[in-house]
C-alpha positions, 0 to 999 in steps of 0.5 A: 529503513529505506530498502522497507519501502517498496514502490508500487506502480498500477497500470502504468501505460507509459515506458518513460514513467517507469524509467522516471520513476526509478530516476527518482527512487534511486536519486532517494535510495529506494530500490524496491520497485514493484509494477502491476498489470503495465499496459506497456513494456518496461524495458525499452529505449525510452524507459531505459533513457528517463532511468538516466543511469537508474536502469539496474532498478528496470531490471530488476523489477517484478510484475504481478497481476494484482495489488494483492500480490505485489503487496502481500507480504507488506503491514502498511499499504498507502495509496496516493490519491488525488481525489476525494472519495464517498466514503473517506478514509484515513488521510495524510500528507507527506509530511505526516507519512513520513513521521510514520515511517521509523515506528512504521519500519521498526518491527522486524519483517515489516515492509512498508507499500507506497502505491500509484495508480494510472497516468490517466485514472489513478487508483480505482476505489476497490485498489484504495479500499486495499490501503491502511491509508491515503496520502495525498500531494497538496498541489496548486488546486487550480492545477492539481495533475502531477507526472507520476516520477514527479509524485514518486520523487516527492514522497521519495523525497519525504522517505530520504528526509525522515530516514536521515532523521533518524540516522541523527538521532540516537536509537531508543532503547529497544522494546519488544513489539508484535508483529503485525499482520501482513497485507495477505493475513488481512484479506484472507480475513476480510473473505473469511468474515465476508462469508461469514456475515452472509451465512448468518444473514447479516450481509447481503452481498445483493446489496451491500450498502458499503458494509463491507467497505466500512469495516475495511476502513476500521481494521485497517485503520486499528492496524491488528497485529498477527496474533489479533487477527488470528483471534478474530479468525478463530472467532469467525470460525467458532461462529460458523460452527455454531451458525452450522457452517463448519468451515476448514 
């Protein structure tokens, strides 16, 4: 289950953060470390330092520019968030995170996305929106800030914790599960439905009254398989066809 689960560090603009971070994964037997658009260089003294013996993970590492990439092949994407958002959307702890994650890792192929944002700013509400769920580190409201190794090793912590539960208990018999459908499958709906819905007047991107963002938060919180989405894919194109808007 744990080699499922990748890391996932946004705009990261500290070497030593990179290098705690990989302390804490590889204190927990995480090994996927993924970072998008660092602000800094990942493989210094310092980086190098704070790894404590972890460094193979800094050489290891693979940069993207976008979350979009570093998450593409992935069928649940959680955001850590300190903050409460306009529109809410599915919270958790770690605890109930860590519940998740053997249902979670089961079917074959599916990779599990833990995702951190900046030092000093976090995630941007558009990079949550690009996540099934939230979760969130219940920590002293009075004094809420945590290091990003620190938030990395809690919920690494939670991960190991669920993982060596599962080593102690007896499999389950075996049942025969779709696979649901990647981080990449559900954008390329998202743009296909966004275009749709303005070729037939129903959204108007000039104002878009969170339309768009809502029915983020209802896909992916119904977690569609890859078949389903292929449904409503060809649903949407059944529709720009009628609307007069064949599409490839």
């Amino acid at each position: 289950m744990l080699e499922r689960i990748r890391i996932v560090l946004i705009g990261t603009s500290h070497p030593g953060n990179i290098g705690g971070v990989a302390r804490a994964m590889h204190n927990m037997g995480l090994a996927d470390l993924a970072l998008v658009a660092p602000r800094c260089e990942v493989l210094t003294q310092d980086s190098i330092s704070r790894a404590s013996g972890a460094d193979h993970l800094l050489h290891q590492v693979r940069v993207h520019t976008t979350l979009e990439e570093a998450v593409a092949d992935c069928t649940l994407a959680v955001g850590a968030s300190a903050r409460s958002r306009t529109l809410p959307w599915p919270m958790l702890s770690p605890r109930e995170l860590a519940d998740r994650l053997p249902a979670e890792c089961k079917p074959e192929g599916a990779r599990i996305a833990l995702v951190f944002g900046r030092e000093d700013s976090g995630l941007t509400n558009a990079e949550l929106q690009r996540c099934h769920a939230h979760v969130h580190i219940p920590t002293n409201a009075d004094f809420s800030s945590l290091n990003l190794a620190a938030a990395v090793q809690v919920l690494a912590y939670e991960c190991r914790m669920a993982w060596l539960g599962q080593v102690d208990t007896p499999p389950a018999a075996a049942v025969d599960e779709e696979e649901l459908a990647t981080h990449a499958e559900i954008e390329h709906y998202f743009e296909h439905l966004e275009r749709t819905l303005i070729d037939i007047d129903f959204h108007d991107p000039a104002q878009p009254r969170q339309l768009m963002a809502r029915l983020r938060r209802l896909y992916l919180r119904a977690r569609p398989e890859r078949m389903e989405i292929n449904i409503l894919r060809g649903i949407l194109s059944a529709t720009d066809k009628a609307a007069g808007n064949p599409r490839r």
